[in-house]
N, C-alpha and C positions, 0 to 999 in steps of 0.2 A: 145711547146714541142721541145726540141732537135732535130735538124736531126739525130745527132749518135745514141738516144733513140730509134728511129723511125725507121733506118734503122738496127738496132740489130734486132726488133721486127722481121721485115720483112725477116730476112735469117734466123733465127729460126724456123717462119711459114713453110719456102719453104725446111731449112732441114727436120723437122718434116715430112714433107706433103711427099719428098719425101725419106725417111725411112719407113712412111708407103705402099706407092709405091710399092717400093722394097720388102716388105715382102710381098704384094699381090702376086706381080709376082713369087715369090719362092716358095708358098704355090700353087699355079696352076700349077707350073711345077714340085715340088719335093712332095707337101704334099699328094698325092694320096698313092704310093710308102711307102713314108715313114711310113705312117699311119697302111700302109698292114704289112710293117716289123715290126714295133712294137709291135703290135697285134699279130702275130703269135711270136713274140718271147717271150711273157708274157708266151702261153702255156697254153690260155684259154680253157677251155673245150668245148664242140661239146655244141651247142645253143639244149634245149628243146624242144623250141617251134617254132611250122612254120604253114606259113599259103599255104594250099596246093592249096585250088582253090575257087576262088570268083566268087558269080553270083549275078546281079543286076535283081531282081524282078521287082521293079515298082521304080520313083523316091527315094521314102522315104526306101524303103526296102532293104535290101541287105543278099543271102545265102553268108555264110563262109564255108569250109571245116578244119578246124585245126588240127595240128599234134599235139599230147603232150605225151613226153614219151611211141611212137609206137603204141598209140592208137589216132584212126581221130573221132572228132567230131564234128559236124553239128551245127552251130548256124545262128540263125534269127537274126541280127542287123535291129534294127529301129528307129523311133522317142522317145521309149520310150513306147509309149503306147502298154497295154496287149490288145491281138485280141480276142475275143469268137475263141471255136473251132467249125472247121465245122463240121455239122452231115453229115454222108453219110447216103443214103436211098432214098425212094422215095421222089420227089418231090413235 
C-alpha cells in the first residue's frame, strides 16, 4: 500500500473522529437551551397527561397516581398477572 493512501486514510479518521468531537461538545453545552427554545417556540400545547405520584408496594408491584385531563386516576402496575380480590370479613 501507498504511504500517501495510508496517510489520507489516517487524517480523514482523525478529522472525522474530531467533528464528531466537536459536535458532542456543542450539544452539552448549547443543546439543552436550544432544545427548551425550540420547543416553546413550536407553540405546543399544555401535556394531558402527568403522572402525579408513585408508590412502590413490593418489588414486582408498583401504585401510580395519574393526571388525565383533570381527572387523577389510580393504577396497579405489575407483572402482568390478575390478583384474586381480597374478601374483607372475618377471618
Amino acid at each position: 500500500m501507498d504511504f500517501a493512501i495510508f496517510a489520507r486514510a489516517v487524517f480523514a479518521l482523525a478529522i472525522t473522529l474530531g467533528l464528531v468531537g466537536l459536535a458532542a461538545v456543542a450539544l452539552r453545552r448549547f443543546g439543552p437551551e436550544a432544545l427548551a427554545r425550540f420547543s416553546a417556540a413550536t407553540g405546543r400545547k399544555e401535556r394531558r397527561l402527568a403522572v402525579v405520584e408513585s408508590l412502590v408496594l413490593d418489588p414486582s408491584r408498583r401504585l401510580v397516581l395519574v393526571s388525565c385531563d383533570g381527572e387523577e386516576r389510580l393504577l396497579l402496575l405489575g407483572e402482568g398477572q390478575v390478583l384474586p380480590p381480597v374478601k374483607k370479613g372475618r377471618a
